[in-house]
Residue frames relative to the residue before (quaternion, step in Angstrom):
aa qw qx qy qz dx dy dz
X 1.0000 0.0000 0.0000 0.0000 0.00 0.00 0.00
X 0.2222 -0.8531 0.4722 0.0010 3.41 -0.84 0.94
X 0.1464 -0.8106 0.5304 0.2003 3.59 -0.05 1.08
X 0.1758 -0.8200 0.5399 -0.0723 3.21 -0.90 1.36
X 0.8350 -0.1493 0.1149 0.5171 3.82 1.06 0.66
X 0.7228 -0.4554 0.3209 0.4089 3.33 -1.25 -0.35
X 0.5950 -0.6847 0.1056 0.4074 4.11 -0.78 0.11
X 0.5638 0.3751 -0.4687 0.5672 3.66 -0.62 1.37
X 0.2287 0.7320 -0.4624 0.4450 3.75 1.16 0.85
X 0.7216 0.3942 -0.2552 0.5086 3.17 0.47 -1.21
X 0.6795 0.5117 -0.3187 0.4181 3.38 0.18 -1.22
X 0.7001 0.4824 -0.2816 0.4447 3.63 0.79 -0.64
X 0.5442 0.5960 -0.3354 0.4860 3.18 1.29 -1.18
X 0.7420 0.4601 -0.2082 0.4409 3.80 0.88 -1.56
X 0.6692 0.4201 -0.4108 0.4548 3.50 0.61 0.02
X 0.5097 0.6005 -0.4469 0.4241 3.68 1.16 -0.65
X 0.6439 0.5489 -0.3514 0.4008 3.57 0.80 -1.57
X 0.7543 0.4976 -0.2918 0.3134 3.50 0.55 -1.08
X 0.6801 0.4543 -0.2994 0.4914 3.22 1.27 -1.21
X 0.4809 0.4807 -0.5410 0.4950 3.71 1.16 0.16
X 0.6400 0.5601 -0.3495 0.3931 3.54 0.42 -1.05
X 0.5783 0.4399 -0.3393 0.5975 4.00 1.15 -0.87
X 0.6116 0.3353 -0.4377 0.5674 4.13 -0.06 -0.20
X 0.7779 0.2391 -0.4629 0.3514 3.58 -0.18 -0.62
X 0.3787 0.7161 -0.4557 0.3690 3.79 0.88 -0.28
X 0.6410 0.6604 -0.1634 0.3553 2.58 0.54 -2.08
X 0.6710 0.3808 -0.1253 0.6237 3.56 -0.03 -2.46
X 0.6810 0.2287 -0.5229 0.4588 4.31 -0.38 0.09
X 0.5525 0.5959 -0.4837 0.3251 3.73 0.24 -0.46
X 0.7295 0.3545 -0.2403 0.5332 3.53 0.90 -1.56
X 0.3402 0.6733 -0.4820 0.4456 4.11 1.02 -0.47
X 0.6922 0.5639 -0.2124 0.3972 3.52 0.17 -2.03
X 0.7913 0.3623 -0.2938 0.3954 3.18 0.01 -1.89
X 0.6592 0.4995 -0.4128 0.3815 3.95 1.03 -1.62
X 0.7009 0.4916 -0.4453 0.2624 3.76 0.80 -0.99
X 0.6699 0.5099 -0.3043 0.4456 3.46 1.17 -0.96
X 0.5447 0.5696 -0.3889 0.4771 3.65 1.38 0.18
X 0.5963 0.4831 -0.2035 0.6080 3.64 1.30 -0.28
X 0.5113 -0.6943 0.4047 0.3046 3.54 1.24 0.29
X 0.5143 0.5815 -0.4828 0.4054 3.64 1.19 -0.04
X 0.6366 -0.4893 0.5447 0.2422 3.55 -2.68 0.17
X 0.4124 -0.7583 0.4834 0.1458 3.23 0.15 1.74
X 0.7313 0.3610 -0.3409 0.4676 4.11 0.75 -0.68
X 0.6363 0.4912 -0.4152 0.4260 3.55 1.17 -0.28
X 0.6806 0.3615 -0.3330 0.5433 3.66 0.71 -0.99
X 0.4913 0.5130 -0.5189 0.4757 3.86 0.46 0.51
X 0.7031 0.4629 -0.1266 0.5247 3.71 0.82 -1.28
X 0.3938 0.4981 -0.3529 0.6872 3.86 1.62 -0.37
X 0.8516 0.3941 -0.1658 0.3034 3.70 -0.62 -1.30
X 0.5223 0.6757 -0.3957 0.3377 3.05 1.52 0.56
X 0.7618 0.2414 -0.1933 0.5693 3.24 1.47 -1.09
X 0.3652 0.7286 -0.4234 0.3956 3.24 0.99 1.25
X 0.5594 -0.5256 0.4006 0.5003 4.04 -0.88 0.09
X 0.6944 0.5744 -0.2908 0.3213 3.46 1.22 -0.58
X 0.7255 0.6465 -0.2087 0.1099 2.93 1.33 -0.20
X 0.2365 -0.8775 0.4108 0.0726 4.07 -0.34 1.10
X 0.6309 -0.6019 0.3517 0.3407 3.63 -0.94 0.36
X 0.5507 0.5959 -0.3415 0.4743 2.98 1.84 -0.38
X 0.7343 0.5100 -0.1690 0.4149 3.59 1.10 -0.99
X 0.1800 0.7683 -0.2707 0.5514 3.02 2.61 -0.06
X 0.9699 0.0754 -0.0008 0.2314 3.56 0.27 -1.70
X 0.0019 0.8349 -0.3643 0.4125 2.15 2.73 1.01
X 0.8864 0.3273 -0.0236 0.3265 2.76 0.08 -2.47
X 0.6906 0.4025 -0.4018 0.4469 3.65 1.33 -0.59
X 0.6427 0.4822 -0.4640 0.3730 3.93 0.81 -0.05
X 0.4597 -0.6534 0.4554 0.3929 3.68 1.44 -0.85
X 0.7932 0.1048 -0.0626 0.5966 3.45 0.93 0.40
X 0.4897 -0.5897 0.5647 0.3059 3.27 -1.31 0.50
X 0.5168 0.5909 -0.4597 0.4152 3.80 1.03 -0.65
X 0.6339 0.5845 -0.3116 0.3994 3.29 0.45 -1.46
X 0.8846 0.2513 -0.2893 0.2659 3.44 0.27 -0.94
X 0.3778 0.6049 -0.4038 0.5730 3.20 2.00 -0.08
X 0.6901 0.4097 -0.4268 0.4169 3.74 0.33 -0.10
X 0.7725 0.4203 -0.2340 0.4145 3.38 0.87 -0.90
X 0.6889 0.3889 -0.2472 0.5595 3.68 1.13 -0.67
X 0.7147 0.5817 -0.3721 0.1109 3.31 0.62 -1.37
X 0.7082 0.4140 -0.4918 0.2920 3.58 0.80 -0.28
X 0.5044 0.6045 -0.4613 0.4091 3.77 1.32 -0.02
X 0.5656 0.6437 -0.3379 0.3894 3.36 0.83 -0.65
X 0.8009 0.3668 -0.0981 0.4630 2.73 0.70 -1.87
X 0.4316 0.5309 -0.3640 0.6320 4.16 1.30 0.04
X 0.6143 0.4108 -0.4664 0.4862 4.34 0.66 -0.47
X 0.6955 0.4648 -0.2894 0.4654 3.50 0.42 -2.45
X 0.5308 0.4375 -0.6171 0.3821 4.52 0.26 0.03
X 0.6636 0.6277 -0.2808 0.2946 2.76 0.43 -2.06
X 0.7901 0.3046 -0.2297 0.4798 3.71 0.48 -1.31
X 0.2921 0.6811 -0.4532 0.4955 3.75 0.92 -0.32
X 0.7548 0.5471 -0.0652 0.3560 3.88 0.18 -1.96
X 0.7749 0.3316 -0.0860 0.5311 3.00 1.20 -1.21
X 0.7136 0.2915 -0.3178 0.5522 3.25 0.89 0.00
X 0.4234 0.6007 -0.4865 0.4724 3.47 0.97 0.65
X 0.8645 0.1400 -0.2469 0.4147 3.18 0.49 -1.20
X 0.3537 0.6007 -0.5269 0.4863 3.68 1.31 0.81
X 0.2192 -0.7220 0.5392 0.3741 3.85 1.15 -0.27
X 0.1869 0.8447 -0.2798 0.4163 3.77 0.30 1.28
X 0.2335 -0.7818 0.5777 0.0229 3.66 0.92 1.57
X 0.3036 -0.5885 0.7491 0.0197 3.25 -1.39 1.44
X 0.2759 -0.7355 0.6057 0.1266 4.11 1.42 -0.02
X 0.8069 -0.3079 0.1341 0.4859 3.81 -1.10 -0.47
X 0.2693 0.7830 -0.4260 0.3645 3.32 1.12 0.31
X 0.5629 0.5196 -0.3090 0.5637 3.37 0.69 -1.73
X 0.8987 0.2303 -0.1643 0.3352 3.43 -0.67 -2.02
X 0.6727 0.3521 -0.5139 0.3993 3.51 0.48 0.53
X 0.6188 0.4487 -0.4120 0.4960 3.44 0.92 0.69
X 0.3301 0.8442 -0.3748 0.1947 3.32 0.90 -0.22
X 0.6648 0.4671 -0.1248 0.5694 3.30 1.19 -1.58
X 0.5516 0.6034 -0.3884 0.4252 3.70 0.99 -0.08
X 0.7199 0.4782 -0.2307 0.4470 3.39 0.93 -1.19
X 0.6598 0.5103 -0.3059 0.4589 3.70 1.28 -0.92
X 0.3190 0.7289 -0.5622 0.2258 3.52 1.06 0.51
């Protein structure tokens, strides 16, 4: 456990993690679509991109669900119920999410 500030710290701290977790979602979704545009096995070059610089926990569940759909179906409305939530909170903290926002973006239009 990691003290991380004064109280509602955490709760911020958790929502950053997540809305990091929505961008990396996000950046494997478009991964998926570009690899399966290149004619390649989206679960193998997920399972490749592990011992690679590219590689994320998100692209982790790329490769164990078999698809990027899959995990947008299974995670995406939690995800997408965090990236509001933090969206909210750094609104009314007056607080740029910077490329954060727009690489989540496509998460929330689920």
């Amino acid at each position: 456990m990691e003290h991380v500030g004064p109280l509602g710290s955490g709760q911020r701290v958790k929502l950053l993690n997540n809305l990091l977790f929505g961008a990396h979602v996000q950046l494997a979704v478009e991964a998926a679509r570009v690899a399966e545009s290149f004619g390649l096995d989206v679960a193998q070059v997920a399972r490749t991109l592990h011992t690679c610089s590219g590689q994320s926990y998100a692209l982790d569940l790329v490769a164990a669900s078999g698809s990027a759909a899959a995990l947008v179906q299974g995670a995406g409305p939690y995800i997408r119920k965090d990236v509001l939530v933090a969206r909210q909170v750094a609104a009314d903290l007056g607080v740029s999410l910077g490329t954060m926002d727009a690489a989540t973006r496509p998460l929330t239009e689920l």
